[in-house]
RODO-2510 file (C-alpha; in nm, 4 decimals, decimal comma):
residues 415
     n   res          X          Y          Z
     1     x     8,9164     5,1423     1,1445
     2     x     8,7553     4,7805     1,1599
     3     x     8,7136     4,6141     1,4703
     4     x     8,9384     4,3098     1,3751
     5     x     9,2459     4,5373     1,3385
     6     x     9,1754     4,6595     1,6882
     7     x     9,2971     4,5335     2,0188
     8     x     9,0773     4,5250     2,3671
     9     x     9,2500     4,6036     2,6729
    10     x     9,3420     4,2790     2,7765
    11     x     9,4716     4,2246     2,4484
    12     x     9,7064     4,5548     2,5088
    13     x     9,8191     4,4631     2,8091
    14     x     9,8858     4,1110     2,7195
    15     x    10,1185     4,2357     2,5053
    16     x    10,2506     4,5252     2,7182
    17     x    10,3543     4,2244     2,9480
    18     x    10,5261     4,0203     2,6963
    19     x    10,7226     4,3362     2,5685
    20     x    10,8122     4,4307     2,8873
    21     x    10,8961     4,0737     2,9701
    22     x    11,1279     3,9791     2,6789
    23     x    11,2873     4,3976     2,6923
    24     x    11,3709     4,3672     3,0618
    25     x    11,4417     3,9745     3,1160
    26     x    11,6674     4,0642     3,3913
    27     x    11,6469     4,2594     3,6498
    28     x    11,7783     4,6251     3,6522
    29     x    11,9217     4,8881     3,8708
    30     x    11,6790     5,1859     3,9303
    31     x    11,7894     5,4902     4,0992
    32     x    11,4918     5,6637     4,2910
    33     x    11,3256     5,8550     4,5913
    34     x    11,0813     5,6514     4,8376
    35     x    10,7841     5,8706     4,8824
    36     x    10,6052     5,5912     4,9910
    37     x    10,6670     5,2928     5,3360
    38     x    10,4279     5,0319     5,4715
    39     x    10,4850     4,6883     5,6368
    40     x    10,2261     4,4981     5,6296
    41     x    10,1816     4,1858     5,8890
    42     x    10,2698     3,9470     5,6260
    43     x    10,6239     4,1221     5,6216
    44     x    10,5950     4,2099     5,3101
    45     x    10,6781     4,6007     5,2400
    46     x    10,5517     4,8024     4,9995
    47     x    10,6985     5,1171     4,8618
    48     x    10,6270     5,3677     4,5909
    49     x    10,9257     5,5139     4,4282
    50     x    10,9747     5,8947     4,2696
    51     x    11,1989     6,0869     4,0726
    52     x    11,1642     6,4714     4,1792
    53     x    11,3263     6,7317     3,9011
    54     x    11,6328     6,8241     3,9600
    55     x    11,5960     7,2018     4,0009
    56     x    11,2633     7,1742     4,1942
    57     x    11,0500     6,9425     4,4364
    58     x    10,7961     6,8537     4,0894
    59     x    10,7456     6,4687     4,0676
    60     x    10,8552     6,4039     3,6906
    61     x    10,7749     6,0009     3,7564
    62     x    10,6271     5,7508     4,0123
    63     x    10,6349     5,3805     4,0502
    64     x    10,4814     5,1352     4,2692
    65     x    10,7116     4,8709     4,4062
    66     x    10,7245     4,5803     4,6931
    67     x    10,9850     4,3830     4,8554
    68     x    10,8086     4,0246     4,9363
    69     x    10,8976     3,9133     5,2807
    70     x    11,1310     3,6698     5,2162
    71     x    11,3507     3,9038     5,0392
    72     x    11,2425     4,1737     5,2867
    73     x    11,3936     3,9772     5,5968
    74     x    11,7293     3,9283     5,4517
    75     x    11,7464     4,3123     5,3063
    76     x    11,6096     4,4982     5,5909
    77     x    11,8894     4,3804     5,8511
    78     x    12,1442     4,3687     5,5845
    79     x    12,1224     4,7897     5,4771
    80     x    12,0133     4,8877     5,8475
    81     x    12,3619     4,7248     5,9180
    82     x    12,5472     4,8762     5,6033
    83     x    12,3906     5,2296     5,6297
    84     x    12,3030     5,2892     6,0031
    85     x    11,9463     5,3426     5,9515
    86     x    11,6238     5,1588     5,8383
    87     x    11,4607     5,2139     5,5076
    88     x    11,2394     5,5451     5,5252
    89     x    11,0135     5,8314     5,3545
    90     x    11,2255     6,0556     5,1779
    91     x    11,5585     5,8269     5,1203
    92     x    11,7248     5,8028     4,8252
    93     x    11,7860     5,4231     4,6745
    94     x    11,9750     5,2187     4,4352
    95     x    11,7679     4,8939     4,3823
    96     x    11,7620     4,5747     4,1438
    97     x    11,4191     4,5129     4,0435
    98     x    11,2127     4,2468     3,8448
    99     x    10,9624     4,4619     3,6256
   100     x    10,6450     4,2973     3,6507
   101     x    10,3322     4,3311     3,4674
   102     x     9,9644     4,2704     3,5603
   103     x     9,7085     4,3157     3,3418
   104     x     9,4717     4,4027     3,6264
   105     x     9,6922     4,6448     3,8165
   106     x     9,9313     4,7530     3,5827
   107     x    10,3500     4,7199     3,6434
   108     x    10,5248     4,7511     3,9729
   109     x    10,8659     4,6707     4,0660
   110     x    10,9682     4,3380     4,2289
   111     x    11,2610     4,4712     4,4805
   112     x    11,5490     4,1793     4,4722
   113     x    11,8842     4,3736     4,5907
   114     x    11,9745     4,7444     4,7016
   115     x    12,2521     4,9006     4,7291
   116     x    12,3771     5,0466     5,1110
   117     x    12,7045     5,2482     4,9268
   118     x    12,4232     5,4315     4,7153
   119     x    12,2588     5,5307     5,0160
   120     x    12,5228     5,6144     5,2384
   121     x    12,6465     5,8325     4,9727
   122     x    12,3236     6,0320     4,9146
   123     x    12,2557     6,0727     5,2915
   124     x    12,6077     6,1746     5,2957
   125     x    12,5440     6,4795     5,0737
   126     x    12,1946     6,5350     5,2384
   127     x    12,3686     6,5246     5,5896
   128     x    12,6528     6,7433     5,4316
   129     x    12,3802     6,9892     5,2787
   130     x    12,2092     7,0340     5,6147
   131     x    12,4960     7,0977     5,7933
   132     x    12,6010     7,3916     5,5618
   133     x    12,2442     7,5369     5,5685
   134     x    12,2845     7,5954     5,9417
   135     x    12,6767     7,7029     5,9086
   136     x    12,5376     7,9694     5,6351
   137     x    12,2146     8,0963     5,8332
   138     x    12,4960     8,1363     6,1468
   139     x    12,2866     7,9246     6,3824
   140     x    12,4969     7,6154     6,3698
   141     x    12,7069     7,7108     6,6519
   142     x    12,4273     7,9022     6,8580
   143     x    12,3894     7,6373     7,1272
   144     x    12,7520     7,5761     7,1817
   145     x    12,8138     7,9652     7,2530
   146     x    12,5478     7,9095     7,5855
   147     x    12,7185     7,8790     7,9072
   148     x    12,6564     7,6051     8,1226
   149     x    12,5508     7,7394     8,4543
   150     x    12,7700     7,7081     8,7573
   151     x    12,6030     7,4276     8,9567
   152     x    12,3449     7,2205     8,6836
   153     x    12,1523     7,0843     8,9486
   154     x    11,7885     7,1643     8,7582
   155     x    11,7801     6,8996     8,4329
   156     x    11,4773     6,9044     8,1766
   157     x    11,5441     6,5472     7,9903
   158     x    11,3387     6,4764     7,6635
   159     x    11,3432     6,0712     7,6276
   160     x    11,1304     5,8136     7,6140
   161     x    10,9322     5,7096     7,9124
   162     x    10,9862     5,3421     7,9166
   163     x    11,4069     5,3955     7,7460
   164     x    11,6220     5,1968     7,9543
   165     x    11,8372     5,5086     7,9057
   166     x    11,6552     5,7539     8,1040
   167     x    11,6090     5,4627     8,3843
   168     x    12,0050     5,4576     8,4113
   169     x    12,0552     5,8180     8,3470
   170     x    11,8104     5,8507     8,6628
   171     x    12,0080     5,5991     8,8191
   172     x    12,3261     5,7373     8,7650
   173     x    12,2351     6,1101     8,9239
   174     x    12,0835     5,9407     9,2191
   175     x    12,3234     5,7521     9,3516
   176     x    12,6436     5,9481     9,2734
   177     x    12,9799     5,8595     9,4870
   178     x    12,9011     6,2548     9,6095
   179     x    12,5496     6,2954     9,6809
   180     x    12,4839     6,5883     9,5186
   181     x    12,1283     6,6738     9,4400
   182     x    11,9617     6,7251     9,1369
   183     x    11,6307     6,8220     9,0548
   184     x    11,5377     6,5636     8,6952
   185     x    11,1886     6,6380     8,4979
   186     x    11,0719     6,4306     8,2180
   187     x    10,9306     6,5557     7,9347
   188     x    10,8105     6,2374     7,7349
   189     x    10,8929     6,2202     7,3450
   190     x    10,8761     5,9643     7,0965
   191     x    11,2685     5,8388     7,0248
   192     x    11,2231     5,6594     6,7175
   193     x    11,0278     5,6670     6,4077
   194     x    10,8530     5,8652     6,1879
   195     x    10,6879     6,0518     6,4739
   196     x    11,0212     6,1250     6,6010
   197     x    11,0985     6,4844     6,5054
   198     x    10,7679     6,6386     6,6216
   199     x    10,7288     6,4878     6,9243
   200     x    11,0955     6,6195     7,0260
   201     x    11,0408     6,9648     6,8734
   202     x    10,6891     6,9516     7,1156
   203     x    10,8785     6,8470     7,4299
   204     x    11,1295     7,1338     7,3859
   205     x    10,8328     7,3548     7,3518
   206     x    10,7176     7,2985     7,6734
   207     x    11,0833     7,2918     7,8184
   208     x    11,0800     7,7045     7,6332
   209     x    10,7950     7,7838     7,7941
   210     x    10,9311     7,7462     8,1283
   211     x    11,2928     7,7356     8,0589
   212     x    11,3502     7,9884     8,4015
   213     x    11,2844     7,6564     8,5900
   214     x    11,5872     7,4711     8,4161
   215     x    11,9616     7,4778     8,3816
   216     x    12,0072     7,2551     8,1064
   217     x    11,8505     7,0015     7,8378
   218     x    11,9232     6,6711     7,7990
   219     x    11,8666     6,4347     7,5135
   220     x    11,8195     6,0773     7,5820
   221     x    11,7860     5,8278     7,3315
   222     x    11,9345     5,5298     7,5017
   223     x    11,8048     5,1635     7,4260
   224     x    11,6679     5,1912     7,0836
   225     x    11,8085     5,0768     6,7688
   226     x    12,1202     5,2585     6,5685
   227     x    11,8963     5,2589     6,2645
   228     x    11,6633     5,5086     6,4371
   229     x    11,9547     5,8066     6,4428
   230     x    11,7638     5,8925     6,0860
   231     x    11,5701     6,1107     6,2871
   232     x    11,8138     6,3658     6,4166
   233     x    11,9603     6,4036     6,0810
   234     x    11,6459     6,6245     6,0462
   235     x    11,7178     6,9660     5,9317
   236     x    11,4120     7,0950     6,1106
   237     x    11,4887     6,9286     6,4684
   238     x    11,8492     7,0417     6,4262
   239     x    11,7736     7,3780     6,3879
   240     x    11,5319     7,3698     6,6768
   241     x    11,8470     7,2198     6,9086
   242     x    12,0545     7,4767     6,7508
   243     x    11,8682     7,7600     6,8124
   244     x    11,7278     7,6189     7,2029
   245     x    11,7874     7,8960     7,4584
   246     x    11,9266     7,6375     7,7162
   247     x    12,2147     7,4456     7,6788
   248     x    12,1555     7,1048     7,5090
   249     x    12,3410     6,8066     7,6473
   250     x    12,2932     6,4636     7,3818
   251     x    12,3100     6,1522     7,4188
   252     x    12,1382     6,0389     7,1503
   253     x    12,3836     5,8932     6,8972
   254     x    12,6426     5,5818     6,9247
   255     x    13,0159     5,5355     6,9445
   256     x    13,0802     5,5673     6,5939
   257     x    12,8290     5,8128     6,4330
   258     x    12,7236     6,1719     6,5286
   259     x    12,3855     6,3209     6,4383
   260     x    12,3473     6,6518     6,2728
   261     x    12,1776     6,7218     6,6382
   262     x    12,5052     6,5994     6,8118
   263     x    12,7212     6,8367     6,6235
   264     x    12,4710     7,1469     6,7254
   265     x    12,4299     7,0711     7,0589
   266     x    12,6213     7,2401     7,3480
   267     x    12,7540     6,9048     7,4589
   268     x    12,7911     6,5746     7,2867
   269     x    12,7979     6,2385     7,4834
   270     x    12,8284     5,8687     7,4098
   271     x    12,5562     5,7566     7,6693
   272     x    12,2719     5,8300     7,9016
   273     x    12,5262     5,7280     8,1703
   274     x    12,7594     5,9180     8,0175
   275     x    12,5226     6,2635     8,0030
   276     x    12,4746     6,1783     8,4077
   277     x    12,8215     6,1386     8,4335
   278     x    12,8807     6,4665     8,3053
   279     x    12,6603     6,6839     8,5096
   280     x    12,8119     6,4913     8,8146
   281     x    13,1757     6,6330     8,7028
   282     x    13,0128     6,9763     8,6653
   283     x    12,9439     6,9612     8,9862
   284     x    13,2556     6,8343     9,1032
   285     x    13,4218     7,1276     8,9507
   286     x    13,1960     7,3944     9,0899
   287     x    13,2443     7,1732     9,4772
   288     x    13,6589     7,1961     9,4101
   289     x    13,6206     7,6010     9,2846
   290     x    13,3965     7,6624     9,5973
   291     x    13,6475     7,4573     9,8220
   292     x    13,9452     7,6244     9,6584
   293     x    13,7877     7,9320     9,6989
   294     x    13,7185     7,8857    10,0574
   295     x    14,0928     7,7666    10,1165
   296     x    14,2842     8,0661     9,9545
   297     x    14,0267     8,3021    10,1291
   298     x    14,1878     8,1303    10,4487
   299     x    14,5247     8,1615    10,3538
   300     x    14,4621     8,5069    10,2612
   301     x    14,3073     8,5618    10,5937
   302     x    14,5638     8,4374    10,7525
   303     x    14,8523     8,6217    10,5909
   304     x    14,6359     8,9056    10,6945
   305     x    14,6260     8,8481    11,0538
   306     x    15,0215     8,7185    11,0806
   307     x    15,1010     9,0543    10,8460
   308     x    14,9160     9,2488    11,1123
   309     x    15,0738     9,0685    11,4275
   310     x    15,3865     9,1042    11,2568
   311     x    15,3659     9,4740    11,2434
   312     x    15,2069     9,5148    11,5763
   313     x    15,5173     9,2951    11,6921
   314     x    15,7495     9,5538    11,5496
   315     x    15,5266     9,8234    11,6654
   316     x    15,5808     9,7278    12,0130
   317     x    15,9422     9,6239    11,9828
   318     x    15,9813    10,0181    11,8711
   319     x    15,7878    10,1300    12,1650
   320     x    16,0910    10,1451    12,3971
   321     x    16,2861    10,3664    12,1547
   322     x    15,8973    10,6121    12,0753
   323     x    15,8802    10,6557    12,4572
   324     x    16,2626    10,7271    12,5267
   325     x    16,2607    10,9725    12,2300
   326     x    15,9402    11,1193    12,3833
   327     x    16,0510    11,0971    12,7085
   328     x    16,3893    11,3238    12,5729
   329     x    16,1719    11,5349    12,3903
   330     x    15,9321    11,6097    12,6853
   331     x    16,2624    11,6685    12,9273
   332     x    16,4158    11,9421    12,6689
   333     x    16,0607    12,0625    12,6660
   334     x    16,1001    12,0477    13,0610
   335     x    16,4511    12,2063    13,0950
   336     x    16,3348    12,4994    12,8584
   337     x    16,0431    12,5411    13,0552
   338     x    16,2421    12,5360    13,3791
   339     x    16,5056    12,7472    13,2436
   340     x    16,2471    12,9948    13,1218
   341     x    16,0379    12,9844    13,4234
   342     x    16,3664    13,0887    13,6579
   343     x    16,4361    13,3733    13,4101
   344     x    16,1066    13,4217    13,4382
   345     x    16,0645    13,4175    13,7913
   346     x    16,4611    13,5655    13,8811
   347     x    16,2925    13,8795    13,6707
   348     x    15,9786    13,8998    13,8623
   349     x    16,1970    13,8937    14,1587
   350     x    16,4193    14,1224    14,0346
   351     x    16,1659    14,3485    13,9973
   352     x    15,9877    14,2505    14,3414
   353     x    16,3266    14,3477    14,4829
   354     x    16,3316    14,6881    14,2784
   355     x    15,9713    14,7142    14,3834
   356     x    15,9940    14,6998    14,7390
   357     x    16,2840    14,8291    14,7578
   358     x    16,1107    15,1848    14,6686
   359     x    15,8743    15,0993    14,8777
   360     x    16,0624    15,0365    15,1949
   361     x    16,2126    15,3883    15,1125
   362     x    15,8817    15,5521    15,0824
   363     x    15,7625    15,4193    15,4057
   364     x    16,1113    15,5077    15,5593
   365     x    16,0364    15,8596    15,4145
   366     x    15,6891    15,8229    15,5516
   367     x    15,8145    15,7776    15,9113
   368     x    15,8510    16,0353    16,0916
   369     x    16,1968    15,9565    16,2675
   370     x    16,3202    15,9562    15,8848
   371     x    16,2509    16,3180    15,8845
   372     x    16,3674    16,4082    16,2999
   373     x    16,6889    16,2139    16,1774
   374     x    16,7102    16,5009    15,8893
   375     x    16,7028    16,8114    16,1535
   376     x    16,2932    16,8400    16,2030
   377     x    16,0922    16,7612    16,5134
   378     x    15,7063    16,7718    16,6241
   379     x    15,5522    16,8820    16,8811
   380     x    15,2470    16,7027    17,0546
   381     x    14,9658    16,8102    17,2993
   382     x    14,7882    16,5398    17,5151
   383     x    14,9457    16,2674    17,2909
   384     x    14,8355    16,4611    16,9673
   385     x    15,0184    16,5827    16,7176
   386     x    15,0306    16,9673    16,6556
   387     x    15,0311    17,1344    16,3353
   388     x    14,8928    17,4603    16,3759
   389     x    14,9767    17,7345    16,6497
   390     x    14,6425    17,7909    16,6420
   391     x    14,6005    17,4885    16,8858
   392     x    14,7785    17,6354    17,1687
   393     x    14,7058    17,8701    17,4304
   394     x    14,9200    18,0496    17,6730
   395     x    15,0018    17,8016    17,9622
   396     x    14,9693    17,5186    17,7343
   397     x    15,1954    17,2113    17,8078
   398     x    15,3739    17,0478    17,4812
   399     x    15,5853    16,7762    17,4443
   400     x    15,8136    16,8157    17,1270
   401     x    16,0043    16,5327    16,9785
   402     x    16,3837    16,5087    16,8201
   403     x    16,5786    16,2631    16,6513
   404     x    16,7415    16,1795    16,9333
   405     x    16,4616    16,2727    17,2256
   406     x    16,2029    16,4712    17,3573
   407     x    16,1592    16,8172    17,5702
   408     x    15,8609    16,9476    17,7471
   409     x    15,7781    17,2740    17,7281
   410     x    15,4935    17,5599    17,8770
   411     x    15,3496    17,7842    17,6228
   412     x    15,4492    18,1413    17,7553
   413     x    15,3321    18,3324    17,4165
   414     x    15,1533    18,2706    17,0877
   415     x    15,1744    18,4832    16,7643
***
């Protein structure tokens, strides 16, 4: 081929230009993936755009593209305020660009519109897709299932240093109408940006680590913009809250919108005030249990002692009636004792009576006027008895002894 019917490169892209110039005279709606973000201090921002197969993560085409600042300062507010959140890595747009040309650096796209409905609806069925990967892998709920100790007085908070939030969710605790005490550590993340879900998932690390010192989590996100609740829409940080082994209370979101880390979280509030407020009310409730408590136990205590005094009353009020029973029963037990003891004692005498009755006879046999009075006598000698002849002699005087007197006598013979 001769040289003439050639082109150089300038040539070709001259022409590349004009082609793409007189095909695409107005701009056109492009549907595509930002891989790429940076503001520059100009303003202006520069993107590059991707299409990603459908069935896998493979890029299947890339394009550079910028929004000049001009532009950029009218669109920027415009879809944070549409969409809830700023342009970032990894959305999915609908913009009008200008295809440009340069035969130096090739084509770009020249960003003049987008469309927030586009987005809104994609990060709808990402948000939507997240949420069902943690309902199917059963953690979704995890966090909620935790129980949120009686009396949260020890709070690990994960906010921003300088966020007006944590300054009035310190605030708040402080100086509450009840002065209960609470025991607040900071553990310092980034809230916003790109840096956003690492720096959380860091600061709960460290909260894991020594979660025996805590009672609960809370999330503070107070005082930055709405566009920034991107960032807990994260699949990875969700899962993280979801799966925390202390109750999570977050305050991270707005009054319209919940984040994906709202929804998993044990407790969902509006406001760093709000998250304050609630730990105040726990409080309450565990101060009106414990005073409850304390008053039934009274009441109980006292039904106690009046049921006791009232049966002590009516134990004494029957105490006449015990002792007059007993006394009856201890003066039957008395009359048959008495009544047995004179049987008892009329027999002894009886037999007293019997007994000396034999023995006044036997000692009326034993005297010796007992047997005189019968028809015998005895005969003494010197005042002593005699009861053998062979006591006496011949010329012996003896004195012998009748019922009814006495003779004396000389002993004339003995045989």
């Amino acid at each position: 081929m001769s040289e003439q019917h050639s082109l150089s490169l300038l040539e070709l892209n001259e022409q590349v230009k004009q082609t793409l110039k007189l095909s695409f005279a107005t701009p056109v709606w492009v549907r595509a993936e930002i891989a790429e973000l940076h503001e520059n201090a100009n303003g202006h921002c520069y993107l590059e755009f991707v299409e990603k197969s459908s069935d896998s993560d493979l890029i299947v085409a890339k394009q550079k593209a910028m929004i000049w600042s001009f532009t950029y300062r009218l669109l920027k507010p415009y879809f944070e305020s549409s969409t809830g959140t700023a342009l970032a890595v990894g959305m999915k747009v609908l913009v009008s660009c200008q295809i440009e040309f340069h035969e130096l650096y090739g084509m770009s796209l020249n960003v003049r519109d987008i469309d927030p409905i586009f987005t809104v609806g994609e990060m709808a069925v990402r948000r939507a897709e997240i949420i069902r990967r943690l309902t199917s892998e059963g953690v979704a709920d995890m966090n909620k299932q935790l129980e949120i100790p009686f009396v949260p007085q020890r709070i690990a908070v994960v906010s921003s240093a300088s966020a007006a939030g944590f300054g009035d969710f310190q605030d708040q605790l402080e100086h509450n109408a009840f002065g209960y005490q609470f025991y607040v550590k900071l553990f310092p993340a980034v809230m916003q940006g790109s840096q956003t879900e690492q720096s959380v998932i860091t600061a709960l690390g460290k909260i894991a680590d020594n979660q025996d010192l805590f009672d609960v989590v809370v999330l503070i996100r107070g005082g930055g913009s709405t566009s920034d609740l991107a960032a807990f829409d994260n699949y990875n940080l969700a899962l993280h809250c979801a799966q925390f082994p202390l109750p999570i209370i977050s305050g991270i979101g707005h009054q319209r919108d919940d984040s994906i880390v709202d929804l998993v979280a044990h407790t969902r509030v509006k406001t760093p005030t709000a998250a304050a407020e609630f730990l105040v009310d726990c409080m309450q409730e565990a101060d009106a249990f414990v005073t409850n408590l304390a008053s039934s136990l009274a009441n109980q205590a006292r039904l106690i002692i009046t049921d006791a005094q009232n049966r002590q009353q009516a134990q004494i009020m029957r105490l006449p009636q015990q002792v007059k029973q007993i006394v009856n029963g201890a003066q039957l037990i008395l009359q048959a004792q008495n009544f047995s003891i004179k049987q008892a004692v009329k027999k002894v005498i009886s037999n007293e009576e019997k007994r000396l009755d034999l023995l006044t006879r036997f000692v009326e046999m034993s005297d010796p006027y007992f047997v005189l009075n019968r028809g015998y006598s005895y005969t003494e000698k010197d005042g002593k008895k005699i009861s053998s002849v062979s006591q006496l002699a011949v010329g012996d005087q003896v004195d012998t002894y009748f019922s009814d007197g006495k003779t004396t006598s000389i002993i004339n013979k003995t045989t």
